[in-house]
C-alpha positions in Angstrom: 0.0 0.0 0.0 1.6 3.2 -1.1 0.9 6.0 1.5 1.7 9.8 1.3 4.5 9.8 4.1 4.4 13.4 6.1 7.8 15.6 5.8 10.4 14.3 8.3 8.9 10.3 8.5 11.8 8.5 7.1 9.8 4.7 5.7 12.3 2.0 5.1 10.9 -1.7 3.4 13.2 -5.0 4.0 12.7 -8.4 4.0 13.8 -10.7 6.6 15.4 -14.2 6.7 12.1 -15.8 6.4 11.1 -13.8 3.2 8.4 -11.9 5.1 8.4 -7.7 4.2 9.0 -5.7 7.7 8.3 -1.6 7.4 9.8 0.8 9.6 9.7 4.0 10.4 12.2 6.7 11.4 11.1 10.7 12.7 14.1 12.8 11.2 15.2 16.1 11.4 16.9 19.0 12.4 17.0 20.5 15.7 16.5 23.9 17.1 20.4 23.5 17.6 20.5 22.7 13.8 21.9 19.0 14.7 20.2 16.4 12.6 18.2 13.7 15.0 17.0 10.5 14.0 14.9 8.4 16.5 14.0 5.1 16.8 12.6 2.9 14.5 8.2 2.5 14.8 6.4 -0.1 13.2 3.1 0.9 13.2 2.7 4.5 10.8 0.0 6.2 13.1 2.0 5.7 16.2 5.4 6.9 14.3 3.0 9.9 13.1 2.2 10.8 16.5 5.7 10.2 18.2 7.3 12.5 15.1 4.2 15.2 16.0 5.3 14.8 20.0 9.1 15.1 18.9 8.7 18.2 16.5 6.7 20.0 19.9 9.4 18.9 22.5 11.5 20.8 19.5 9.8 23.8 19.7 10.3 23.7 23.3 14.0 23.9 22.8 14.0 20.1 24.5 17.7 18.9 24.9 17.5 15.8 23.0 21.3 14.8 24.6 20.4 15.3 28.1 19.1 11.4 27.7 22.1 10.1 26.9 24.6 9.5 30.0 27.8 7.5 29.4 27.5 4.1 30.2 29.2 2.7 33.2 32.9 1.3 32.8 34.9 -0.7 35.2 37.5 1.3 35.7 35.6 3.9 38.0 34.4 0.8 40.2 38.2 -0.8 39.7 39.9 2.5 41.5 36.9 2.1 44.3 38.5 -0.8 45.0 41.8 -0.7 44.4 41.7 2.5 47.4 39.2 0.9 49.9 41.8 -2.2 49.8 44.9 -0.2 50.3 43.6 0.7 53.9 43.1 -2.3 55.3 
């Protein structure tokens, strides 16, 4: 079924292993910072519709779309914890 796709909903079509057709779709675009964002990938087109209409607002509301993204935790941090809490006793 070919659909009119809004501005900004990225659709991409693939088959998988088993031969069966698997659509998804990715919100794009540029930020109030002028970095371009891609988000997740949505199977269903009204729900990615309605997430790229709830991203575009949280864009107008200068959102900080990094804030989400902390660094993960290493061992390192945890390994001089340890290394320091030994060396007293």
């Amino acid at each position: 079924m070919n659909r009119k796709l809004p501005p900004n909903l990225y659709e991409r079509r693939y088959k998988t292993k088993g031969g069966y057709l698997r659509v998804l779709y990715y919100p794009q675009f540029y930020d109030w910072k002028g970095v371009r964002r891609t988000f997740k990938g949505i199977e269903d087109f009204a729900t990615a519709k309605a997430e790229l209409a709830r991203l575009k607002q949280l864009n107008a509301q200068h959102y900080e779309f990094d804030e989400d993204k902390r660094p993960a935790a290493t061992l390192f941090p945890w390994a001089d914890k340890y290394l320091e809490l030994n060396k007293q006793n």
